[in-house]
C-alpha positions in Angstrom: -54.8 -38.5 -47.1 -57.4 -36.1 -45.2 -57.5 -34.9 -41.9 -60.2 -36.8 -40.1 -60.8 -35.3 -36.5 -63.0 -37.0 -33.7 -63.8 -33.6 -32.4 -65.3 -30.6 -33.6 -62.6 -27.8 -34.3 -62.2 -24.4 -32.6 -62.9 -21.7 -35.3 -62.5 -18.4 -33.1 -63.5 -17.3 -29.6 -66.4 -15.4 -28.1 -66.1 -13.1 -25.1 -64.3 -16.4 -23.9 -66.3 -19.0 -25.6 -64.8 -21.2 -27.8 -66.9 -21.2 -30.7 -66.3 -24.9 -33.3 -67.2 -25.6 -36.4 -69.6 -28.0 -35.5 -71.4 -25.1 -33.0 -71.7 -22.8 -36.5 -73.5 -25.8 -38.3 -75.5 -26.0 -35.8 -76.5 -22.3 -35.4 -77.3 -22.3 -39.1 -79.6 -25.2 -38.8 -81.3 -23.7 -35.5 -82.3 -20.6 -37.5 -83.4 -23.2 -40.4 -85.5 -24.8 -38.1 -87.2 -21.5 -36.8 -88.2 -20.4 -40.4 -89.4 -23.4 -41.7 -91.8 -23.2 -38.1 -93.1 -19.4 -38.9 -93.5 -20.2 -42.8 -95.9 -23.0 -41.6 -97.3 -20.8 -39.0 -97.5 -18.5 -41.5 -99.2 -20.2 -44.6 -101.7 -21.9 -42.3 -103.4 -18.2 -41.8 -103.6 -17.8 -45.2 -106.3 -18.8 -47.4 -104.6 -19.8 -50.6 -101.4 -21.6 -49.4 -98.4 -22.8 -51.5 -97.6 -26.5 -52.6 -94.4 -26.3 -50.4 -97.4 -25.7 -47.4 -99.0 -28.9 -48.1 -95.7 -31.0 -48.4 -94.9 -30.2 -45.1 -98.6 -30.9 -43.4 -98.3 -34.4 -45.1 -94.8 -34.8 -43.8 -95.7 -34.4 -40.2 -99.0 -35.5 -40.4 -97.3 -39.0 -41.4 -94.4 -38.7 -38.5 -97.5 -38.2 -36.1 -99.2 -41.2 -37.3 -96.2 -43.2 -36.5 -96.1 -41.4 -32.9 -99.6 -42.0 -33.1 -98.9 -45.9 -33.4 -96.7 -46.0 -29.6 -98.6 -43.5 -27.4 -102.3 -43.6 -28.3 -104.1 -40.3 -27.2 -101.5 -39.3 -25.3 -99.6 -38.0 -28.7 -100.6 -34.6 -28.5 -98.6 -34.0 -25.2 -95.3 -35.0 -26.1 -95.9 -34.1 -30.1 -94.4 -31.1 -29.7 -91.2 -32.7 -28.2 -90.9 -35.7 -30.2 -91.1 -33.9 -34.0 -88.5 -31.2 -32.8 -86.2 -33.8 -31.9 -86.9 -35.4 -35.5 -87.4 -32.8 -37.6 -83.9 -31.2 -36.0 -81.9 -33.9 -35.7 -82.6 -34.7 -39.9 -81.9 -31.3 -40.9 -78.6 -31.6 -38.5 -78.1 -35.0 -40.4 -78.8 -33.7 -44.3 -76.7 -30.2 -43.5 -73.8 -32.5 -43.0 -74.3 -33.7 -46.2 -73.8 -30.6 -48.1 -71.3 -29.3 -50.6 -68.6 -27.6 -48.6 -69.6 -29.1 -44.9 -66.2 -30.3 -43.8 -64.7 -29.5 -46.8 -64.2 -25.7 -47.2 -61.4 -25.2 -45.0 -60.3 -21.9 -43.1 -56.4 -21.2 -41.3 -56.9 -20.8 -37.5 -54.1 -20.2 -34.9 -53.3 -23.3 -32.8 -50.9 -22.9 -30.5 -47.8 -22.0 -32.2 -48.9 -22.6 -35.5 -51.6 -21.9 -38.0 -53.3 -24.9 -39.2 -56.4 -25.8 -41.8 -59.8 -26.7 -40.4 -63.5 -27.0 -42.2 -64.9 -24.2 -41.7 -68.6 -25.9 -40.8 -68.6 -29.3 -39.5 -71.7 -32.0 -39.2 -73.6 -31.4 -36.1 -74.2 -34.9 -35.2 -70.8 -35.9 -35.6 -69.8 -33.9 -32.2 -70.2 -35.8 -29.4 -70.8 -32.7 -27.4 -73.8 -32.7 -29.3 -75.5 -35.8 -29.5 -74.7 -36.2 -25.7 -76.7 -33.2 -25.1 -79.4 -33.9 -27.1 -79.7 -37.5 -25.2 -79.2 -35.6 -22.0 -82.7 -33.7 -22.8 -84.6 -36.7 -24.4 -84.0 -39.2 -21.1 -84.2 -35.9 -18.1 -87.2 -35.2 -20.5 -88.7 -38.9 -19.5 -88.2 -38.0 -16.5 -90.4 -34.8 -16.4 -93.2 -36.2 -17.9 -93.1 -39.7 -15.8 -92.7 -37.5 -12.6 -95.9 -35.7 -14.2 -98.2 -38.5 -14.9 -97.2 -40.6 -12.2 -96.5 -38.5 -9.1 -93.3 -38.3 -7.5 -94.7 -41.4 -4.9 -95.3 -43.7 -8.1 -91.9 -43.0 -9.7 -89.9 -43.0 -6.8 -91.9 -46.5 -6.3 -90.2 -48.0 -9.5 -87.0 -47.7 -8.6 -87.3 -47.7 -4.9 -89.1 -51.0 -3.8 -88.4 -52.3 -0.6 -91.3 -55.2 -0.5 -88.7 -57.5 -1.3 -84.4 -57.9 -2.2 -85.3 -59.0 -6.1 -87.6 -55.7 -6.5 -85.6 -53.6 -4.6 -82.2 -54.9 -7.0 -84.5 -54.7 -9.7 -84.8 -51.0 -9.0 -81.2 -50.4 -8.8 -80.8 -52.1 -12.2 -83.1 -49.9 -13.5 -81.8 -46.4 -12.4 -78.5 -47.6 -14.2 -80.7 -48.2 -17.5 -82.1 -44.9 -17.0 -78.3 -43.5 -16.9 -77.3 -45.9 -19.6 -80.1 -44.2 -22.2 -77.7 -41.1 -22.0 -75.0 -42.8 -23.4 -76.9 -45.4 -25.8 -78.0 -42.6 -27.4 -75.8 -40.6 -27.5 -73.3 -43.2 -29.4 -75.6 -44.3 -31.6 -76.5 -41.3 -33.3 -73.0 -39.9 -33.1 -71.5 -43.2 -34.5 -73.7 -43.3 -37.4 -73.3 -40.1 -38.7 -70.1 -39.8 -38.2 -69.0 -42.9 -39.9 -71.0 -42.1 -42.5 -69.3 -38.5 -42.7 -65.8 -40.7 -42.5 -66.9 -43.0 -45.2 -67.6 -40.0 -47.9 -64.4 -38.2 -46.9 -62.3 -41.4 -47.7 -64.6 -42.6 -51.0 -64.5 -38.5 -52.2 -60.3 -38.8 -51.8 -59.8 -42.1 -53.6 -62.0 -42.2 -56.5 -63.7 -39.7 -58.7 -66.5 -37.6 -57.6 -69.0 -39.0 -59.4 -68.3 -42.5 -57.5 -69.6 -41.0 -54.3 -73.4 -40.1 -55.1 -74.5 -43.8 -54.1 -72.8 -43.3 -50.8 -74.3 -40.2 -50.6 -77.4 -41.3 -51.6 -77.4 -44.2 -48.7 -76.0 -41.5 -45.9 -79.6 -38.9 -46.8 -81.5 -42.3 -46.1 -79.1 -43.1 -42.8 -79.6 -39.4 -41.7 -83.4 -39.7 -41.6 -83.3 -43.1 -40.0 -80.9 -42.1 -37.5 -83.5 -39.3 -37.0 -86.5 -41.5 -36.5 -84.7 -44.2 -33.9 -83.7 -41.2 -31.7 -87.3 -39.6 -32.1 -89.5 -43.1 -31.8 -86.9 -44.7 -28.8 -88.1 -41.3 -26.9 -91.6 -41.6 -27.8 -91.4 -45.7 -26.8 -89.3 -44.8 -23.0 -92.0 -41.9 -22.6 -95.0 -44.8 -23.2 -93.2 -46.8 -20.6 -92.3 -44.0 -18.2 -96.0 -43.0 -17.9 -97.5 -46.6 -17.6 -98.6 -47.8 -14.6 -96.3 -50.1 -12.4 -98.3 -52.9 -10.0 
């Protein structure tokens, strides 16, 4: 039966820092993430430009449309913002995905012993990870509601002292501004990995061959997961900047 771990495993350690699995993964889908940015940068200076060029403009030209649909003319602002979270979160998703991605395994030293690990693990299925990525989305609502709003306005919302039901009401709402962190950070880290948990177990009891549908279903999962985290952000942002009478 394989090893199935709820937390990412400790490969080897950096002036101190205990580097995971998961933190490799993650490293390699960073730098992903940076050349796919200065290829586009690239091509668009150039006056003939690849097919690969053009599949990417109509990939995020149809993620901003759907942006587009939630905050109106405000899009452009939080653009930026809103497609990294996508656009990373999916690669993190489909990298976990890959031949050899909690599979290929390496010996490390643990405690007394040595013991087999995977070598890379699926980002999304740290918590470390996902909690720290819903950390930035909701501190990120935040920002921009402090910015749009003034700090009077937005202290305002939660802190209304006209009456008891709108000043409760404001309590009740600075613990769903807390409970964001943790609904999203679940929710993408439950998803993925299950999903990771599901292939493990399908890849060990039947033949490999059985395991492409589920595959198959977890490359659609991983870009829904990614488009829930992206659009909930987008939505909170709308409603963070709106004006409260």
């Amino acid at each position: 039966m394989p090893k199935i771990s709820i937390k990412a495993e400790i490969i080897f350690h950096l002036f101190g820092l205990a580097i995971t699995n998961s933190m490799i993964a993650s490293a390699i889908v960073f730098l992903l993430t940076v050349f796919v940015a200065l290829y586009f940068q690239h091509q668009s200076t150039q006056k003939r430009k690849d097919n690969f060029y053009y599949l990417i403009k109509f990939f995020v030209k149809s993620i901003y449309d759907l942006f587009y649909s939630v905050l109106g003319d405000k899009t452009n602002v939080f653009f930026p913002l809103l497609f990294a979270f996508f656009f990373y979160i999916l690669l993190e998703n489909w990298f976990g995905l890959l031949p050899g991605v909690g599979s290929l395994l390496i010996k490390v030293k643990e405690g007394e012993e040595h013991v087999f690990v995977p070598l890379l693990r699926g980002n999304n299925a740290d918590l470390n990870t996902t909690l720290a990525l819903a950390i930035i989305s909701v501190f990120s609502i935040q920002f921009y509601a402090i910015k749009f709003l003034g700090i009077k306005k937005y202290l305002h919302k939660f802190f209304n002292f006209s009456d008891p039901i709108s000043f409760f009401v404001g309590i009740l709402d600075i613990l769903s501004e807390f409970s964001k962190i943790l609904s999203f950070a679940f929710r993408l880290f439950g998803n993925i990995f299950a999903g990771e948990v599901l292939l493990t177990i399908v890849a060990f009891l039947v033949p490999v061959l059985a395991s492409f549908p589920f595959i198959a279903l977890e490359i659609f999962v991983g870009f829904v997961q990614a488009l829930v985290f992206s659009m909930l952000t987008a939505v909170f942002l709308s409603g963070a900047i709106a004006e409260h009478h």
